[in-house]
Backbone and ligand atoms as CSV (ligand in chain L), in Angstrom:
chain,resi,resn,atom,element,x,y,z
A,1,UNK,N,N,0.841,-1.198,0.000
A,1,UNK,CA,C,0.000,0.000,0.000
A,1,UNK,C,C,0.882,1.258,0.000
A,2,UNK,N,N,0.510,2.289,-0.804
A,2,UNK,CA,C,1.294,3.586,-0.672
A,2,UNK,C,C,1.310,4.224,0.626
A,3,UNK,N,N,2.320,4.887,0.958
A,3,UNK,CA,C,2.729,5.350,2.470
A,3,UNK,C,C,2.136,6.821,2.259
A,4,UNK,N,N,1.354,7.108,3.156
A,4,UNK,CA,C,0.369,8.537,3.653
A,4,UNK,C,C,0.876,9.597,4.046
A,5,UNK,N,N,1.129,10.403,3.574
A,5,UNK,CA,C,1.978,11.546,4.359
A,5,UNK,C,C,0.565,12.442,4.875
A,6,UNK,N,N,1.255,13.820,5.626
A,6,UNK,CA,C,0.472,14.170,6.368
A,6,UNK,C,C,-0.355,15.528,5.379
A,7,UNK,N,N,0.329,15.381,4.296
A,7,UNK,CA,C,-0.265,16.573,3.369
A,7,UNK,C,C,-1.540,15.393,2.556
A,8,UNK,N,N,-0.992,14.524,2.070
A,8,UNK,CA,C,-2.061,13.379,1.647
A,8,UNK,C,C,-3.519,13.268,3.209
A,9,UNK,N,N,-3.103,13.390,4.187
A,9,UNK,CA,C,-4.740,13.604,5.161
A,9,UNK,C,C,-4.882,14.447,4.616
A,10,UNK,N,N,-4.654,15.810,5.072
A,10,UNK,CA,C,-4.637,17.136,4.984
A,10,UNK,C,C,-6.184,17.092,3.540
A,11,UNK,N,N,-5.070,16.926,2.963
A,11,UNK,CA,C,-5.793,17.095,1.502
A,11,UNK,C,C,-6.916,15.814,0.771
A,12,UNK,N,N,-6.651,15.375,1.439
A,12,UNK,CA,C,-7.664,13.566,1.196
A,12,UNK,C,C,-8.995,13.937,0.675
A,13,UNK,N,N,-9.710,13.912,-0.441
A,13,UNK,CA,C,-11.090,14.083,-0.921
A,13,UNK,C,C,-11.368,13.050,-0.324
A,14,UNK,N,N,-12.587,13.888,0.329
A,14,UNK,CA,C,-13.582,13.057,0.984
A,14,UNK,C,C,-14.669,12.152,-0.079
A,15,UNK,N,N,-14.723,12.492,-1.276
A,15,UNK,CA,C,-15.533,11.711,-2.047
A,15,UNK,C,C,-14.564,10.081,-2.394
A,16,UNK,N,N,-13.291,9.702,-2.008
A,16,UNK,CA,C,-12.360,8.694,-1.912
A,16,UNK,C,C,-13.163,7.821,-1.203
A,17,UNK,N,N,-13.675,8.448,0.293
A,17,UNK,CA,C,-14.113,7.796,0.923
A,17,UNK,C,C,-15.477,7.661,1.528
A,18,UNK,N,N,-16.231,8.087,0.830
A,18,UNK,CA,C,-17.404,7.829,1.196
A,18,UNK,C,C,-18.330,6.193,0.514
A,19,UNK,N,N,-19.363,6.359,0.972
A,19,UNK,CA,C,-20.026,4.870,0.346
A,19,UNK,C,C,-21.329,5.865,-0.421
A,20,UNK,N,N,-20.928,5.141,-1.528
A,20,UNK,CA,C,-22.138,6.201,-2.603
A,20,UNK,C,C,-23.687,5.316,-2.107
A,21,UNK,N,N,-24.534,6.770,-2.467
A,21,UNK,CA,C,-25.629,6.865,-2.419
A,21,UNK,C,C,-26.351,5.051,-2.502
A,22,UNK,N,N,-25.840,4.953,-3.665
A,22,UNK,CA,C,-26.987,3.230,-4.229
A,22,UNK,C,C,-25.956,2.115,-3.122
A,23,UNK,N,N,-25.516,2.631,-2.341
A,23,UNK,CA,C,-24.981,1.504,-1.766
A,23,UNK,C,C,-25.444,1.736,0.024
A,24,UNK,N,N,-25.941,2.327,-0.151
A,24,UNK,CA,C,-26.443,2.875,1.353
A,24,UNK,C,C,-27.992,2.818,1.786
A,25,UNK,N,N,-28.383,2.316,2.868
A,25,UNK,CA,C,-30.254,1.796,2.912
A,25,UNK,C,C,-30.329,3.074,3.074
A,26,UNK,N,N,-31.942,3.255,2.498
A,26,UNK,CA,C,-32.310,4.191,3.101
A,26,UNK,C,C,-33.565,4.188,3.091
A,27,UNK,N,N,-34.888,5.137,3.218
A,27,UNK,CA,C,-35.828,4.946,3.567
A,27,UNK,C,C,-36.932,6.157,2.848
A,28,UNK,N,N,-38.474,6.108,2.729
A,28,UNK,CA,C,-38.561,7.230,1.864
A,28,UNK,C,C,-39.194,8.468,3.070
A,29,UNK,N,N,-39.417,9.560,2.921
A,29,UNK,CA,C,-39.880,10.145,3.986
A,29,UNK,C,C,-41.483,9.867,4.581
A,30,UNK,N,N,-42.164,9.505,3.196
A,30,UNK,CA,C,-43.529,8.928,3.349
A,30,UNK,C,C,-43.904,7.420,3.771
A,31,UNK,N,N,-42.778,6.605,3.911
A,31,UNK,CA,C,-42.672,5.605,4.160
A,31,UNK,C,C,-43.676,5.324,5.659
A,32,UNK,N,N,-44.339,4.089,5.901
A,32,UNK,CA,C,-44.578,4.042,7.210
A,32,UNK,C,C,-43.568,3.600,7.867
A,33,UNK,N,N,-44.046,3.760,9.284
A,33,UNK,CA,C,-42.976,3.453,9.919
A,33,UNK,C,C,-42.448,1.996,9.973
A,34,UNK,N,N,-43.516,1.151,9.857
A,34,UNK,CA,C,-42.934,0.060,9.769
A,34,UNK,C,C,-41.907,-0.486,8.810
A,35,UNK,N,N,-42.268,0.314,8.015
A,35,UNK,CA,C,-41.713,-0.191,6.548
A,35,UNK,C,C,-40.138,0.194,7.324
A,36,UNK,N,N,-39.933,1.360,7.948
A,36,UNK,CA,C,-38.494,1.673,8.356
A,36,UNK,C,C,-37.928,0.645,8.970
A,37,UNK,N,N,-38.849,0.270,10.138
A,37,UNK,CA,C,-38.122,-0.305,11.279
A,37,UNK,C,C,-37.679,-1.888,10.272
A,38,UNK,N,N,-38.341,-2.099,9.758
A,38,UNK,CA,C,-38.223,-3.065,9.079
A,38,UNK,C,C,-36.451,-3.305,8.056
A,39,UNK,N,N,-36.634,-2.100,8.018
A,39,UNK,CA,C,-35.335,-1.814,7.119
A,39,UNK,C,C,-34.267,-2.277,7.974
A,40,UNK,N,N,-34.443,-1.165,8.998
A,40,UNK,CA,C,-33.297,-0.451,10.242
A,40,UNK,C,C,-33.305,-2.877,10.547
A,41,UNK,N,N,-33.992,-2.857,11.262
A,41,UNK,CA,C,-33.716,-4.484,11.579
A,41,UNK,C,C,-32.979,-5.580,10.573
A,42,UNK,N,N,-33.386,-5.186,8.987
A,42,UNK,CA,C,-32.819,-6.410,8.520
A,42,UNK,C,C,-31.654,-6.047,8.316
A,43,UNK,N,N,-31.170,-4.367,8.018
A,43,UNK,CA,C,-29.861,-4.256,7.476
A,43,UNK,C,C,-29.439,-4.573,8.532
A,44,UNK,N,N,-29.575,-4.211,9.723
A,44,UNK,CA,C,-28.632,-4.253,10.886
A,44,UNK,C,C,-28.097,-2.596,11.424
A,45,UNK,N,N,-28.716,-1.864,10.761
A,45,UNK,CA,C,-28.137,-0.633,11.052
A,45,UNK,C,C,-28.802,0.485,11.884
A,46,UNK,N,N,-28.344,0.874,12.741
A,46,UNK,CA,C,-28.523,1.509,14.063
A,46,UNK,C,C,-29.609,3.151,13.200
A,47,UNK,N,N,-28.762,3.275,12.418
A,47,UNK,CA,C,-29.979,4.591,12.003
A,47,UNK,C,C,-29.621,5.232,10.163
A,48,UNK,N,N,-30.179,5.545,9.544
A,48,UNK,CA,C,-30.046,5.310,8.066
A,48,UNK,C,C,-30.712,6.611,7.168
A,49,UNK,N,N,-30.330,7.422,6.251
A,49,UNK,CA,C,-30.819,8.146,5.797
A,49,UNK,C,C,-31.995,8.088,5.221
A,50,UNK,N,N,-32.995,9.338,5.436
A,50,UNK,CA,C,-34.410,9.635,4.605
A,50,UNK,C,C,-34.412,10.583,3.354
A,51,UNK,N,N,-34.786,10.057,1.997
A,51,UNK,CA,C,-35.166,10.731,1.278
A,51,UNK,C,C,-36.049,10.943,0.641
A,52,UNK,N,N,-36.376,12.231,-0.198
A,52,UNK,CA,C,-37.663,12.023,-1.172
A,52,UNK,C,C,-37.456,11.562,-2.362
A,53,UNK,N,N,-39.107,11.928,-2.737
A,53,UNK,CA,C,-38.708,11.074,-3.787
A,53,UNK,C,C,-37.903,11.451,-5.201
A,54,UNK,N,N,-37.301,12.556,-5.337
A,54,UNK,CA,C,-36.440,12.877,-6.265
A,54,UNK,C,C,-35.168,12.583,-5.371
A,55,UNK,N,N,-34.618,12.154,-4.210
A,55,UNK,CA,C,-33.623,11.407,-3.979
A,55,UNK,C,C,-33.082,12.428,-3.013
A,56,UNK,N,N,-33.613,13.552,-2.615
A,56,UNK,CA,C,-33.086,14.997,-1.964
A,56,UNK,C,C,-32.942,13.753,-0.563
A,57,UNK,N,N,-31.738,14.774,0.131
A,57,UNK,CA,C,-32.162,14.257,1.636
A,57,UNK,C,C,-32.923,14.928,2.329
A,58,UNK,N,N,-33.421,14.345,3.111
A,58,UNK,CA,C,-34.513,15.084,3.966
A,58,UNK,C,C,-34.413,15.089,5.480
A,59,UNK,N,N,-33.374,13.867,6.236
A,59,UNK,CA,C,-33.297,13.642,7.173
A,59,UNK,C,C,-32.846,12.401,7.623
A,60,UNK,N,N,-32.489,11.959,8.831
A,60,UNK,CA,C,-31.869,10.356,9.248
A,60,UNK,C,C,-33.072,9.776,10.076
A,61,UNK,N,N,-33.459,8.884,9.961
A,61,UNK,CA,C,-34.458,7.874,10.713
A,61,UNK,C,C,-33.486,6.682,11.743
A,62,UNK,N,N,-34.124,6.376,12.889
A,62,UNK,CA,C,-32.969,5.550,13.689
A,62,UNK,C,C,-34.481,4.346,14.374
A,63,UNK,N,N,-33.705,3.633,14.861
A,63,UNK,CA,C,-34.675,2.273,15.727
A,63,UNK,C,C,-35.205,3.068,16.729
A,64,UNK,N,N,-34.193,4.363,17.349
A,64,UNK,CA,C,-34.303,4.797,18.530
A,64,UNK,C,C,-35.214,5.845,18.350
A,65,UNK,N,N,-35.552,6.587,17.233
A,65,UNK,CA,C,-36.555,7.437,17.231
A,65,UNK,C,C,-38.349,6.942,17.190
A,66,UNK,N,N,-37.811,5.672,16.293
A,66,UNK,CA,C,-39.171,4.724,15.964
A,66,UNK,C,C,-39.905,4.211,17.402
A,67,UNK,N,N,-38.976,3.851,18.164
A,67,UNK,CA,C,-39.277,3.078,19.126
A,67,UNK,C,C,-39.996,4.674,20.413
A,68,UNK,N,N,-38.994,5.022,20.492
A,68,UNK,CA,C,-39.626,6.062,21.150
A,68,UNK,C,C,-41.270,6.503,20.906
A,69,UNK,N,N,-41.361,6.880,19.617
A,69,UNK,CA,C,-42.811,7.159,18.797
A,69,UNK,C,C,-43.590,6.298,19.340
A,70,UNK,N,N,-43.419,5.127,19.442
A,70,UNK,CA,C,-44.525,4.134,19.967
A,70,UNK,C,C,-44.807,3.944,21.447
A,71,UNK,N,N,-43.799,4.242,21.723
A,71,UNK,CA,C,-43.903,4.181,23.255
A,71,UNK,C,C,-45.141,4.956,24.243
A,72,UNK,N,N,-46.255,4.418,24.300
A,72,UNK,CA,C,-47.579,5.749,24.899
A,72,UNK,C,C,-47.467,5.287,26.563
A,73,UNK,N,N,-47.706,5.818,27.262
A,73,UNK,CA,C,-48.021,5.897,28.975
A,73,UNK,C,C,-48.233,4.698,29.333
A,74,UNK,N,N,-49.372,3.952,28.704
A,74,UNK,CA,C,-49.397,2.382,29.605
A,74,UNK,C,C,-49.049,1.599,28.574
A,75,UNK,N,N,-48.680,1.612,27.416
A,75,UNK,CA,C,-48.061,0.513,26.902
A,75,UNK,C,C,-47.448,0.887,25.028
A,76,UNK,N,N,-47.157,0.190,24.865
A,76,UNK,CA,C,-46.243,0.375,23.559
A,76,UNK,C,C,-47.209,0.337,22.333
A,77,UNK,N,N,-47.574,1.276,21.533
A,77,UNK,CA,C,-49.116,1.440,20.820
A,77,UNK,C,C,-48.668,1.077,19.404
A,78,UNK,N,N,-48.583,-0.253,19.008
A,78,UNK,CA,C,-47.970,-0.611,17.908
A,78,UNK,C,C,-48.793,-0.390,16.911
A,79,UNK,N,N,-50.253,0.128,17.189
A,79,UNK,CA,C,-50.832,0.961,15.515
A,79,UNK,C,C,-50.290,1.705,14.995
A,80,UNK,N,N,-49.381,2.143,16.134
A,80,UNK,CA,C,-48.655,3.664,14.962
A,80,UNK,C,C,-47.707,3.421,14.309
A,81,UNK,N,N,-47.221,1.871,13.968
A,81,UNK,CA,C,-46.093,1.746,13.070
A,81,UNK,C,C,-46.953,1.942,11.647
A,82,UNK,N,N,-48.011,1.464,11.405
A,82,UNK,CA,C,-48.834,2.021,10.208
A,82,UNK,C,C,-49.533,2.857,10.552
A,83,UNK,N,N,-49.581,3.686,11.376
A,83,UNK,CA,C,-50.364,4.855,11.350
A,83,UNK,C,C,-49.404,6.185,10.849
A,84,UNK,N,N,-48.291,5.771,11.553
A,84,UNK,CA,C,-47.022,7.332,11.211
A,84,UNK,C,C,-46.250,7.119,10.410
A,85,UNK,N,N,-46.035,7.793,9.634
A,85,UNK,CA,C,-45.058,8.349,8.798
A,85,UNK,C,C,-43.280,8.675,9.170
A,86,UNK,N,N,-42.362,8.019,8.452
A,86,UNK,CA,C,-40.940,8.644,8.791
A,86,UNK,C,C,-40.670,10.110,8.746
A,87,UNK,N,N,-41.289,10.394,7.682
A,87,UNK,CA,C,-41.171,12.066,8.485
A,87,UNK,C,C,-41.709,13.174,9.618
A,88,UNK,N,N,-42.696,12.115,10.181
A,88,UNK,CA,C,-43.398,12.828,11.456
A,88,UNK,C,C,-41.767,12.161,12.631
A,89,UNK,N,N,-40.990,11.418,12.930
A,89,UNK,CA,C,-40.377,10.668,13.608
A,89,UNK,C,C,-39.082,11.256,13.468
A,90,UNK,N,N,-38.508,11.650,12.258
A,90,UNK,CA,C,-36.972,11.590,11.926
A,90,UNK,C,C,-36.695,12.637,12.113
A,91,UNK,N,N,-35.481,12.674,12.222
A,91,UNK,CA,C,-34.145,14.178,12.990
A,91,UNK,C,C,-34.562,14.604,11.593
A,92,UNK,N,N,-34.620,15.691,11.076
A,92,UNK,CA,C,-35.139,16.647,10.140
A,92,UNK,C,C,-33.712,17.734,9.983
A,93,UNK,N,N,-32.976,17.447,10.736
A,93,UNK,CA,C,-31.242,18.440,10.772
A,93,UNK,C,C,-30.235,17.806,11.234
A,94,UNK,N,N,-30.023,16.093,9.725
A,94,UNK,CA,C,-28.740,15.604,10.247
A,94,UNK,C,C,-27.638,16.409,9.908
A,95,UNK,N,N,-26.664,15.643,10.239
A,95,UNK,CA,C,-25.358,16.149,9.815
A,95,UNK,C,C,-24.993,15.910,8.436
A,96,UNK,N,N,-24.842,16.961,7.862
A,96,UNK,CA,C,-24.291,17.210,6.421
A,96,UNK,C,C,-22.960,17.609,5.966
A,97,UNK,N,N,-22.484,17.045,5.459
A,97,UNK,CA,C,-20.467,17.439,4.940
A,97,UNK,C,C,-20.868,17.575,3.234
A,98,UNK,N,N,-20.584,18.507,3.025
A,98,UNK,CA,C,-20.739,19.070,1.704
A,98,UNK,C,C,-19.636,18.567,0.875
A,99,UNK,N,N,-19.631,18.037,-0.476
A,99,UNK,CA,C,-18.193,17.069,-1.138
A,99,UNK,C,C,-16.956,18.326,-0.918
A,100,UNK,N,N,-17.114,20.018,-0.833
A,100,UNK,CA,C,-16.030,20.416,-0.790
A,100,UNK,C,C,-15.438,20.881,0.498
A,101,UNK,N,N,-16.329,19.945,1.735
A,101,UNK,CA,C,-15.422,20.465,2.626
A,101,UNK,C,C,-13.809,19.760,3.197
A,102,UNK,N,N,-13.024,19.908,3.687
A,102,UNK,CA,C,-12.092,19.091,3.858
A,102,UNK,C,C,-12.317,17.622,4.814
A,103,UNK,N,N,-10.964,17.142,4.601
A,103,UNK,CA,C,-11.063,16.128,5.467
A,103,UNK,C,C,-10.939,16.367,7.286
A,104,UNK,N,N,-10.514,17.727,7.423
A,104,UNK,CA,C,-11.029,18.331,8.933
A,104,UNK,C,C,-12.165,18.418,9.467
A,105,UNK,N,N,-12.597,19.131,8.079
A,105,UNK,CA,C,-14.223,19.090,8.489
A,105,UNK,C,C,-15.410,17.911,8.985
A,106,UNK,N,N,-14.461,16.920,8.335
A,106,UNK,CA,C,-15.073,15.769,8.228
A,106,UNK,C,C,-14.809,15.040,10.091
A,107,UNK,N,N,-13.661,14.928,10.131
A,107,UNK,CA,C,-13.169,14.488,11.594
A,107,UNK,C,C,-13.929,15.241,12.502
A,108,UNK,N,N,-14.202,16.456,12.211
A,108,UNK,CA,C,-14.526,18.006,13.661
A,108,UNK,C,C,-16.380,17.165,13.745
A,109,UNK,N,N,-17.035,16.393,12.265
A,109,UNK,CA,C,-18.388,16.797,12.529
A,109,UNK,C,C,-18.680,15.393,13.237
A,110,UNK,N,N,-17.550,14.324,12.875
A,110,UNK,CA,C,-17.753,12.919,13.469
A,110,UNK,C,C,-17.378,12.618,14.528
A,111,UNK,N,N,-17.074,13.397,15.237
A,111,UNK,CA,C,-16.958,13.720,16.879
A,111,UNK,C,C,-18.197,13.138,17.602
A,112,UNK,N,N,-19.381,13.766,17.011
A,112,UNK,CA,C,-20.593,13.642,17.367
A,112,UNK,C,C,-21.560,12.609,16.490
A,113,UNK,N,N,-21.050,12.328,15.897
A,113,UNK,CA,C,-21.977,11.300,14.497
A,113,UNK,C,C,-21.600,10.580,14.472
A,114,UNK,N,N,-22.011,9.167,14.472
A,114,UNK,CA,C,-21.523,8.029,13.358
A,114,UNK,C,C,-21.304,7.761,11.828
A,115,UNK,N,N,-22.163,8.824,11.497
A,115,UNK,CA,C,-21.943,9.119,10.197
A,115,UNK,C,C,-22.609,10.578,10.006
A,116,UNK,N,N,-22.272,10.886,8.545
A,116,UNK,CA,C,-22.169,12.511,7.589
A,116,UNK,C,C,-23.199,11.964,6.783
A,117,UNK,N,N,-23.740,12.615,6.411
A,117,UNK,CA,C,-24.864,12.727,4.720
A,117,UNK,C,C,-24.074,13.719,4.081
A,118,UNK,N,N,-23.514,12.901,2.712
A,118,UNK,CA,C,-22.710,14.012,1.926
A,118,UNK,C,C,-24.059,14.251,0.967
A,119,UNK,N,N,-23.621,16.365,0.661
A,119,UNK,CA,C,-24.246,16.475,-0.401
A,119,UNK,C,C,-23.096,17.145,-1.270
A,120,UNK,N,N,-23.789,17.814,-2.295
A,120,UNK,CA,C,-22.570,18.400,-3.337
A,120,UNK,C,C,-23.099,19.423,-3.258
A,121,UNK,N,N,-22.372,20.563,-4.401
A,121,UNK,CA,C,-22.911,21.907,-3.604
A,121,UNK,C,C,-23.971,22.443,-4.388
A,122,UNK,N,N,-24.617,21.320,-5.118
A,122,UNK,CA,C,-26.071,21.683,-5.486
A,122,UNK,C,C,-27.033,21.235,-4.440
A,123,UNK,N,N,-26.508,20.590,-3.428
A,123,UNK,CA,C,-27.839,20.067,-2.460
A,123,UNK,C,C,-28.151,18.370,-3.085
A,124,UNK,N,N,-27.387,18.073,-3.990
A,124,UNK,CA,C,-27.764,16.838,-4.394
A,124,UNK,C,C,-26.886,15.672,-3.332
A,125,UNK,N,N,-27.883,14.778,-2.963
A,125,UNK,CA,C,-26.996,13.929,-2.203
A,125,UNK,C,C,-26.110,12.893,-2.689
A,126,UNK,N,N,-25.226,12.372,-2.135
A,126,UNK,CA,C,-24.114,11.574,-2.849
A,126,UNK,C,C,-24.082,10.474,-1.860
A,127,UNK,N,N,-24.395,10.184,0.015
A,127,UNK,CA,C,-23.925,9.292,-0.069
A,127,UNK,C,C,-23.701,9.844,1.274
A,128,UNK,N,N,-23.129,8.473,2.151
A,128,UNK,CA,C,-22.682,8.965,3.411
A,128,UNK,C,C,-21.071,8.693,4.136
A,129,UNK,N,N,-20.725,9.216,5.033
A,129,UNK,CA,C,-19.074,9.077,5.094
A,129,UNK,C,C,-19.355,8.680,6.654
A,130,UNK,N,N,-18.605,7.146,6.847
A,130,UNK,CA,C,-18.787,6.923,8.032
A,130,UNK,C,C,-17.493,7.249,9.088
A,131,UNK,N,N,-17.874,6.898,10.335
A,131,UNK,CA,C,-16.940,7.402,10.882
A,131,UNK,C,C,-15.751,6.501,10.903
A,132,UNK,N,N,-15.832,5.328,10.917
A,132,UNK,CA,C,-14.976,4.210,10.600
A,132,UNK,C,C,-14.351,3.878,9.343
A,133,UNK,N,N,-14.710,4.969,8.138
A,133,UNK,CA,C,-13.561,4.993,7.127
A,133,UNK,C,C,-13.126,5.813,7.088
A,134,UNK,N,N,-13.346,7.216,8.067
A,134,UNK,CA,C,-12.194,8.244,8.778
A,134,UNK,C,C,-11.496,7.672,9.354
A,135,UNK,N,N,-11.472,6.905,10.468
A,135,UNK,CA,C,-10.368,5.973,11.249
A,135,UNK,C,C,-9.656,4.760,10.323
A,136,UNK,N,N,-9.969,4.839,9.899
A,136,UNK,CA,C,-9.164,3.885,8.962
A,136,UNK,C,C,-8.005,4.497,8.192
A,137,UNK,N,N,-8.676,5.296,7.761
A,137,UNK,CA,C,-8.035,6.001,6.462
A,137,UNK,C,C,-6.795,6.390,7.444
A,138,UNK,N,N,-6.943,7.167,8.904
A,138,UNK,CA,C,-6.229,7.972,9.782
A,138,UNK,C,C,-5.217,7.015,10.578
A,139,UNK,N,N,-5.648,5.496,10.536
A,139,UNK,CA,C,-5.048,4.805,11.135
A,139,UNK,C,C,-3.901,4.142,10.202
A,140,UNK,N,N,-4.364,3.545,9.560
A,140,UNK,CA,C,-3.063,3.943,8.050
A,140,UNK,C,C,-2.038,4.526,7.624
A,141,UNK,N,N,-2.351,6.323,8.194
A,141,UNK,CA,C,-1.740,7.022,8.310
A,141,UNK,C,C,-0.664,6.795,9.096
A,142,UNK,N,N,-1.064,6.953,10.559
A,142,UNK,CA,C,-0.223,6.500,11.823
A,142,UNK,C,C,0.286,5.523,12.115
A,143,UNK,N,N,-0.079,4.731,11.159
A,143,UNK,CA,C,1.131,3.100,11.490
A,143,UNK,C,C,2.088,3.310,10.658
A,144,UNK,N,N,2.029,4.169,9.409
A,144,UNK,CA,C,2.442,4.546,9.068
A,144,UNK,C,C,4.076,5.223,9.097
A,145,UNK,N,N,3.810,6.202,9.912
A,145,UNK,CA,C,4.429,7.046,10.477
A,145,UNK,C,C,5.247,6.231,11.891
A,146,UNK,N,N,4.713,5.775,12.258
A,146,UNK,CA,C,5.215,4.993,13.650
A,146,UNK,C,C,6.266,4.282,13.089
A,147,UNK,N,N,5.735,3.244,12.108
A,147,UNK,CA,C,6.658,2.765,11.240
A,147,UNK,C,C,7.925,2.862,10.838
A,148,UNK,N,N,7.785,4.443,9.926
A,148,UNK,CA,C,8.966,5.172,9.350
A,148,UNK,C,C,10.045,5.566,10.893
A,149,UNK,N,N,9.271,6.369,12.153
A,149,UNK,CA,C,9.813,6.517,12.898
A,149,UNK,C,C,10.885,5.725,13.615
A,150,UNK,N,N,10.161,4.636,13.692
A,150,UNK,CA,C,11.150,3.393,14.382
A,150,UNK,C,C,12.061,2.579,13.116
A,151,UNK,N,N,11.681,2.796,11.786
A,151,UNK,CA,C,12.746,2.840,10.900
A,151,UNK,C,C,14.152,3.897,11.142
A,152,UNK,N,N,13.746,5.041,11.332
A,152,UNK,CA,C,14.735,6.223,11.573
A,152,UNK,C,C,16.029,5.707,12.788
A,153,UNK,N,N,15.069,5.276,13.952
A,153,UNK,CA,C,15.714,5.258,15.101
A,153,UNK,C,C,16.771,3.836,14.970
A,154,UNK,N,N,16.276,2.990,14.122
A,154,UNK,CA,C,17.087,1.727,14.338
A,154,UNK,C,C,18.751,2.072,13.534
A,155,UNK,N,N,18.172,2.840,12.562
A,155,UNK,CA,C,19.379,3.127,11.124
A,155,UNK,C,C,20.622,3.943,11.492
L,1,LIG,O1,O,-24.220,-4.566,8.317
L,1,LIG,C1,C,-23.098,-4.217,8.743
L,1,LIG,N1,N,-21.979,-4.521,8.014
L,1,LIG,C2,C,-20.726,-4.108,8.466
L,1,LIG,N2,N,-19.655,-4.435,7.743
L,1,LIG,N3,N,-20.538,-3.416,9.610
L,1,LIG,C3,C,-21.624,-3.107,10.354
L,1,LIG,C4,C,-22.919,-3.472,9.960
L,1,LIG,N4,N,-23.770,-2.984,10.884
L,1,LIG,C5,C,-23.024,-2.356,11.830
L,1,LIG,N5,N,-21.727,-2.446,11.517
L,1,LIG,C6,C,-20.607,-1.910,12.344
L,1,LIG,C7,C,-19.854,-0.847,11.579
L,1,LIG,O2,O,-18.515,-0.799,12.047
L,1,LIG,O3,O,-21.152,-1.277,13.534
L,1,LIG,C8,C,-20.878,0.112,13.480
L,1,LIG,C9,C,-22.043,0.917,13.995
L,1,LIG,O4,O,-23.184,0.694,13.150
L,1,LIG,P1,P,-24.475,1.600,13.256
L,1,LIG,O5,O,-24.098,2.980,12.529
L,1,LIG,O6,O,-24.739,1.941,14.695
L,1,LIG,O7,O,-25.574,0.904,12.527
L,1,LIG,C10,C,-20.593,0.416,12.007
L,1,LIG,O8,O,-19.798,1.607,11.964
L,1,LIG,P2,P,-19.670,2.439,10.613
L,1,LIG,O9,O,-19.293,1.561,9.474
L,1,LIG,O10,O,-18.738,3.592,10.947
L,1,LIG,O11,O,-21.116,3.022,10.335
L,1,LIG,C11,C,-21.604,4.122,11.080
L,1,LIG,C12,C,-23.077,4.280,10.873
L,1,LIG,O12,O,-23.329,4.605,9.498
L,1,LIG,C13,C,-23.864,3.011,11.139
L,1,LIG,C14,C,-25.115,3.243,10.305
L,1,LIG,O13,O,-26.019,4.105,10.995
L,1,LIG,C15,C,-24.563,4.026,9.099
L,1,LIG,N6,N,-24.262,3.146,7.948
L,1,LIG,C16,C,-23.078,2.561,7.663
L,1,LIG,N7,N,-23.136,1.878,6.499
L,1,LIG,C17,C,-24.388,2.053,6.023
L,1,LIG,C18,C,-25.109,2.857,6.959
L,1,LIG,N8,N,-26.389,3.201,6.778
L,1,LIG,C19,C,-26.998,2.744,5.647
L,1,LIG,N9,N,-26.382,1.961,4.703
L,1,LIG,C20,C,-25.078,1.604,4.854
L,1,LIG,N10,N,-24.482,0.853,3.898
């Protein structure tokens, strides 16, 4: 594998590493809810982007928002998985990394996220950047470097 320097992070397009759009579940905003949870369960994935139907994003849907929704005072009101809608339920202001922001930007917003919703700078979505192919990419880096270092010191 090619060795990473620190101008290669620095400068790293984030579109390298993201997982495009058709490869990512997602869900429609009109969708019922079941239809989500349904998703969220078979992929296995903790929470997953919402779009419409021209493909815009609109928002992230999670198990944990669904579940909440159902949850009423004396008991868990499972009509409302076909009664509600993913867009009455879903975070409506995920986190967004635009394709031209850097790869800083990207680290500063996954602090708090497991993942980014990339768009481009038409608003068109592309796809999402997880936080685990930032660490990767970064860890690469640093073995990297550790590497070369303890090369230096032996020579
Ligand atoms: O089905 C899975 N396959 C693989 N290879 N890894 C998985 C899978 N499900 C979970 N994981 C692992 C990943 O390391 O558990 C982490 C947390 O999953 P999450 O959040 O809580 O469901 C995964 O970390 P990650 O790869 O950094 O992904 C971060 C989050 O991004 C996931 C999920 O909410 C979202 N995500 C990742 N790939 C996705 C996706 N959402 C939709 N489609 C995808 N292809």
């Amino acid at each position: 594998m090619k060795k990473v320097t620190m101008d290669d992070v620095l400068n790293k397009d984030i579109m390298e590493l993201i997982i495009p759009g058709d490869k990512v579940a997602h869900v429609q905003v009109d969708n019922p809810l079941e239809h989500a949870l349904l998703v969220l369960v078979k992929t296995g994935y903790s929470a997953i982007p919402v779009l419409d139907p021209s493909y815009k994003l609109r928002g992230v849907v999670s198990k944990t928002l669904i579940l909440d929704s159902i949850f009423g005072m004396e008991r868990i009101e499972f009509e409302k998985l076909s009664e509600h809608k993913v867009w009455e339920v879903m975070n409506d202001t995920p986190p967004v990394l635009k394709t031209n922001e850097s790869f800083l930007d990207a680290i500063k917003l996954s602090i708090d996220h497991t993942f980014l919703c990339v768009e481009d700078q038409y608003g068109a979505y592309q796809g999402i950047l997880t936080r685990s192919a930032l660490l990767k990419y970064l860890n690469h880096y640093l073995r990297d470097n550790k590497n070369k270092e303890s090369a230096c010191l032996e020579s």
